[in-house]
N, C-alpha and C positions, 0 to 999 in steps of 0.2 A: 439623354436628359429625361429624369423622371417626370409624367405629367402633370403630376399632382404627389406631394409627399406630404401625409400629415404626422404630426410629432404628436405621440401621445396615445396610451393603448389603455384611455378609462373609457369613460360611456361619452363624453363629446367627441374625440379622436373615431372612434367605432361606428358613430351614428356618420361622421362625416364621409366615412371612407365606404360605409354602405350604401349611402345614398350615390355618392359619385361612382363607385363601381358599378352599381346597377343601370348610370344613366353612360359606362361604355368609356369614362376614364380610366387611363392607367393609374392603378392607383397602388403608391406603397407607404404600409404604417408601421412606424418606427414608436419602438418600444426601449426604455433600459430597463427593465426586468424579463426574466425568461417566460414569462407569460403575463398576457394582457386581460383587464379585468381585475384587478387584483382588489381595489376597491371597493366596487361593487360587488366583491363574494364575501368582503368582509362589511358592508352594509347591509348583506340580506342572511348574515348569522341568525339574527334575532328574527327574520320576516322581512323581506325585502319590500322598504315603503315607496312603490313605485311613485305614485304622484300623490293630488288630494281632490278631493270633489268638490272642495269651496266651488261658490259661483263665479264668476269671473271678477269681476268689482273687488271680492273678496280676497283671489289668488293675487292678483297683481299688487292691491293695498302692501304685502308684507313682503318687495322688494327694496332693497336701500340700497342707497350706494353715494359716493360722494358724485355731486351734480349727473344724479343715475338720469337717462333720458327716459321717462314713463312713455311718453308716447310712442319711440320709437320697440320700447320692450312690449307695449300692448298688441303693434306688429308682431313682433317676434312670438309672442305667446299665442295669437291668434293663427300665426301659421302651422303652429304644430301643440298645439291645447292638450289640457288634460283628458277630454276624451279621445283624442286623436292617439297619447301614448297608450291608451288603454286597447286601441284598435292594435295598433304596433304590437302589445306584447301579446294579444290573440294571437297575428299573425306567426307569432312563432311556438304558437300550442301555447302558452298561459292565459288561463280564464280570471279573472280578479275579481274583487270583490273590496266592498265598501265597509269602514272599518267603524267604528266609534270613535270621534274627533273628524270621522273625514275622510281617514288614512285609506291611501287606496293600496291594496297587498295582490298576489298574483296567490291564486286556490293553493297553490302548492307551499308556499312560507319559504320557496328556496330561491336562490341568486341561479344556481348552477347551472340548471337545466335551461331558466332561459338565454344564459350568457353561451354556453355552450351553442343551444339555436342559432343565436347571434351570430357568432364567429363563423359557425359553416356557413351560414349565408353569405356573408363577405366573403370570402374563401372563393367559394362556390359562383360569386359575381366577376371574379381574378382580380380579387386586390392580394397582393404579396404582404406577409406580415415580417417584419426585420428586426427579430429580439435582441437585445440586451447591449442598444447602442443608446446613447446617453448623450444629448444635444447638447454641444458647445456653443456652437455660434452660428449666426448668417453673415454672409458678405453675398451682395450683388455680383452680378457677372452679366456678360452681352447674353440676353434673350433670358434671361433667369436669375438664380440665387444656387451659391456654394455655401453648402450645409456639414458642418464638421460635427461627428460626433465620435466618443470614446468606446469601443467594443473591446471584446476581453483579448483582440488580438492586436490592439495597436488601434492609432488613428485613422478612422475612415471618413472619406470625402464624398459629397451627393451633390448632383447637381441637377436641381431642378428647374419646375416653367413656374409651378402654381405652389405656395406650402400655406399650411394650417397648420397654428399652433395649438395644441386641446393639451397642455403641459397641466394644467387643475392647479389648484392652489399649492401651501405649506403644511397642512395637516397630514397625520398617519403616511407618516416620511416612509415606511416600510415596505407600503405599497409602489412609492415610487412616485408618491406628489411630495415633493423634499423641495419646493419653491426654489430651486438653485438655479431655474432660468431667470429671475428678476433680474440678477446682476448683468447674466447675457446681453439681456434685451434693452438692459439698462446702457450697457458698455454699448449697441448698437443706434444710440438715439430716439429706442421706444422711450414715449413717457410711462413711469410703471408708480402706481402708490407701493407703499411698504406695504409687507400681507401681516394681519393681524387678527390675533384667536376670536373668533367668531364660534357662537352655541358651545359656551364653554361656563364653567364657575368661574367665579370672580371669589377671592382671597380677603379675608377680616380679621382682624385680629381679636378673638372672640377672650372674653374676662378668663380670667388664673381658675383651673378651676373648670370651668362649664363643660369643654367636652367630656369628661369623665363622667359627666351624667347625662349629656344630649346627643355625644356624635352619632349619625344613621338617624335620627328621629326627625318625622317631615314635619311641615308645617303644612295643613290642608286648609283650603275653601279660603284663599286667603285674596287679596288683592293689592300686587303689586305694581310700583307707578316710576319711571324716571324721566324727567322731562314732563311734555305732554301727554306720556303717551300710557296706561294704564289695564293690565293683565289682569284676569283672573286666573288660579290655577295653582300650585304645589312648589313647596323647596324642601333641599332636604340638607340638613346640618352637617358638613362635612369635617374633614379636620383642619382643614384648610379654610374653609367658608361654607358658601353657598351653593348648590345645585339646584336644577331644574328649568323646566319649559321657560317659566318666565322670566328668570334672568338670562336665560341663551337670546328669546327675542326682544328684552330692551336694552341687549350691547351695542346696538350703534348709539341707542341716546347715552348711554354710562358711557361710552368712550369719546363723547363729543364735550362730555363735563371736567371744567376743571379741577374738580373735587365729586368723585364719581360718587351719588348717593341715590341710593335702594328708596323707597317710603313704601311701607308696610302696613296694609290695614286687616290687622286681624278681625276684625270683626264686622265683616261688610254691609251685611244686612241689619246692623245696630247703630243707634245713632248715639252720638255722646250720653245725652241728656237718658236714652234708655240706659246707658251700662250705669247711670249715674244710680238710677232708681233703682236699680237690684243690687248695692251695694251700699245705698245709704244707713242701711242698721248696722252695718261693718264694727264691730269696736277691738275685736284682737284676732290673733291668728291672721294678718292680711292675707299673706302669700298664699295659704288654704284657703281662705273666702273667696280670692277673685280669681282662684280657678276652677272652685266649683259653681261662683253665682255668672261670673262670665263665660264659663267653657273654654277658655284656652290651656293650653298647652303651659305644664309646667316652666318649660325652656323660655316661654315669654316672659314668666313670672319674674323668672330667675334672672332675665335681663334687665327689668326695668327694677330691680331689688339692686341691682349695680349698679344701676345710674341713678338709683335715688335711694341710694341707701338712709339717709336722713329721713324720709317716709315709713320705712319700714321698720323702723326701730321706735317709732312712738306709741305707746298704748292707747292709745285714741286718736285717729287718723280723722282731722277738718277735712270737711265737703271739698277747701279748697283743692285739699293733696288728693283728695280720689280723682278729682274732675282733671289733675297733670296726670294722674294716668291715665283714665279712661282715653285723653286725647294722644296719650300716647302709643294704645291700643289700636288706635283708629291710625296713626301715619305717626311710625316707628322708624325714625330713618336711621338706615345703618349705612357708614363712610364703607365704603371698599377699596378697599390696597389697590388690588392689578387685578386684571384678566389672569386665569391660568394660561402657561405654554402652550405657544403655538402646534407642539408635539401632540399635546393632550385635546384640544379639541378637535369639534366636531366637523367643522369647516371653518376657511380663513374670509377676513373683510382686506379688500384693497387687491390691486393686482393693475393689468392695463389701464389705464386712466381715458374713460370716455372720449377726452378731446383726442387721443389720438386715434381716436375711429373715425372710420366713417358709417354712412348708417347699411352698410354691408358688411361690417363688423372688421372690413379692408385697414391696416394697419395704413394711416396719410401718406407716409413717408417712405414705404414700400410696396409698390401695387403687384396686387397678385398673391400678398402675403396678408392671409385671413386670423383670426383669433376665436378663438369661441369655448366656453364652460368656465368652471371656477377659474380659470383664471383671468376672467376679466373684472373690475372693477365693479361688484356687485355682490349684497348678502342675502340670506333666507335664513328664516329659520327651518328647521326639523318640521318633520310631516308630511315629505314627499315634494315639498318646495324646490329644495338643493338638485334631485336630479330632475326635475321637471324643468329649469332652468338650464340646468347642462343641456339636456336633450331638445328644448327648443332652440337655442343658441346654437349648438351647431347644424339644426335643420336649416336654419335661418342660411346660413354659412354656405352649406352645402346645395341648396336648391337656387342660392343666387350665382354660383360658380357653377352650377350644371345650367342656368340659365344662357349664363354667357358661351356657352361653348357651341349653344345651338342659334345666337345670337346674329 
């Protein structure tokens, strides 16, 4: 019987089996792809963003989750913090560095070399890595748990003391987070939310017409608002809709709405009454006037010339009709269809549902069987959040199960 089997070869499955290997468990980690990491070398293509240097107030603010427990994640974060992973990726020869936004990057701009480190150190602690088997299911058994998974040679059976699930969410399914434990764990009595597109675009149905003159073209310095909750920062006109920073971090408020709606203020630093005044001598040429007297973006023009086409066709435009735009300049709300595929984003919302934790991350209803990273019931946005959350979570995971063994 295996001491310890963790499912799962991204960055929470790897932190877990490190840590417990080093603390002299048997440890073996199961993987369905032929090599582990896969994730994480396609997150550090562009510059691998290990964590962020917010302050702490500030890291923890931008968890969500449905009834996410804060207190018990300020634990979790404080056991293994953002300068702690930045010790961490020393420890394996990457030096980092502090980026503009925050973003904490490792000197070299690569995944390889430190994921590479990574592995032989586990290795080299004697954890066994078991590629290209593909977890079906758990069923209990006297003193453990039978673990069925699919490999390329038939069914194979495990049976262990202790297991961790690090399965990651539903996004970038290529890598081998294809969310197709939900149903398992589902069919097993875990409570699971549905996983849904998190830091992703959201979909509009933009006027007959418009993309042929705006697709690719951003929208800068702008601030957007859903709910309570209000961004500043960039989008960029797709074909589809929307991109950018701040629609990926106010998808939990859009997906908690029954009629998901964006509000838009172009122009932040202006107040009605000012775009009023630099527009008041307006008599023809609107669409030219107010976007050379306002400074926006044609593609604003171009929208509220859509939605108010009875304005833009008068040769003398009343105080009254400037002042519906200018307010429409200020908080432009646009309806949004859907979240893009779950395929196409950046990370998923929903997964293990808190209640059936305990606050060791121990599944209630199965002891001994742990959870930790995206796939628990919890979101981030982009900037180093997502794996700083994996990586705390299964420290969290891992030094409570090394705890007990010396217990």
């Amino acid at each position: 019987m295996v001491e310890l089997a963790v499912i799962g070869g991204g960055p929470a499955g790897l932190r877990v089996a490190e840590l417990a290997a080093r603390a002299g468990f048997e440890v073996k980690l199961y993987d369905q792809k032929r090599s582990v990491g896969r994730k994480f070398l396609i997150a550090g293509k562009s510059g691998l963003n290990l964590t962020n240097a917010a302050r702490r107030d500030e890291f923890l603010s931008v968890y969500q989750g449905a009834d996410f427990p804060r207190d018990l994640w300020a634990e979790i974060f404080d056991r293994f913090d953002n300068d702690a992973l930045r010790d961490w990726a020393l420890s394996h020869g990457q030096e980092t560095f502090v980026s503009s936004g925050k973003k904490v990057f490792p000197e070299s701009m690569k995944a390889a070399p430190l994921l590479r480190s990574w592995v032989q150190s586990i290795k080299a602690a004697g954890a066994l890595f078991q590629l290209n088997h593909s977890f079906k299911e758990i069923e209990p058994v006297d003193d453990g748990y039978r673990l069925m998974f699919h490999t390329p040679e038939g069914e194979s059976e495990v049976l262990a003391k202790r297991v961790v699930f690090a399965l990651g969410g539903g996004s970038w399914s290529r890598t081998g987070s294809d969310g197709r434990w939900v149903n398992s764990l589902s069919a097993s009595g875990i409570s699971v939310s549905p996983l849904q597109s998190a830091n992703c675009g959201w979909e509009i149905e933009w006027p007959l017409g418009f993309l042929d003159e705006y697709e690719g073209q951003p929208w800068k310095n702008i601030v957007c608002k859903a709910g309570k909750l209000s961004l500043e920062g960039e989008l960029v006109i797709t074909k589809y809709g929307l991109e950018g920073g701040p629609i990926y971090r106010l998808g939990h408020e859009l997906r908690k709405m029954d009629s998901a709606t964006l509000e838009i203020d172009f122009k932040p630093t202006f107040s009605v009454e000012r775009l009023l005044q630099k527009v008041e001598s307006v008599r023809r040429n609107l669409a030219d006037e107010l976007s050379r007297r306002w400074k926006v973006q044609a593609s604003v023009v171009s929208l509220l010339a859509y939605k108010y086409p009875e304005i833009f066709t008068k040769e003398v435009v009343p105080k009254a009709d400037l002042a519906i735009l200018a307010e429409e300049v200020k908080c432009l709300e646009m309806v949004l269809q859907s979240a893009r595929p779950i395929e196409e984003a950046i990370s998923c919302a929903g997964g293990i549902r808190w209640e059936a934790l305990d606050d060791a991350l121990q599944i209630r209803n199965y002891p001994n069987v742990y959870a930790c990273g995206e796939m628990l019931d919890w979101e981030a946005p982009t900037g180093g959040y997502l794996l700083q959350g994996c990586m705390s979570s299964a420290t969290w995971v891992a030094k409570g199960i090394c705890a007990e063994k010396f217990d």
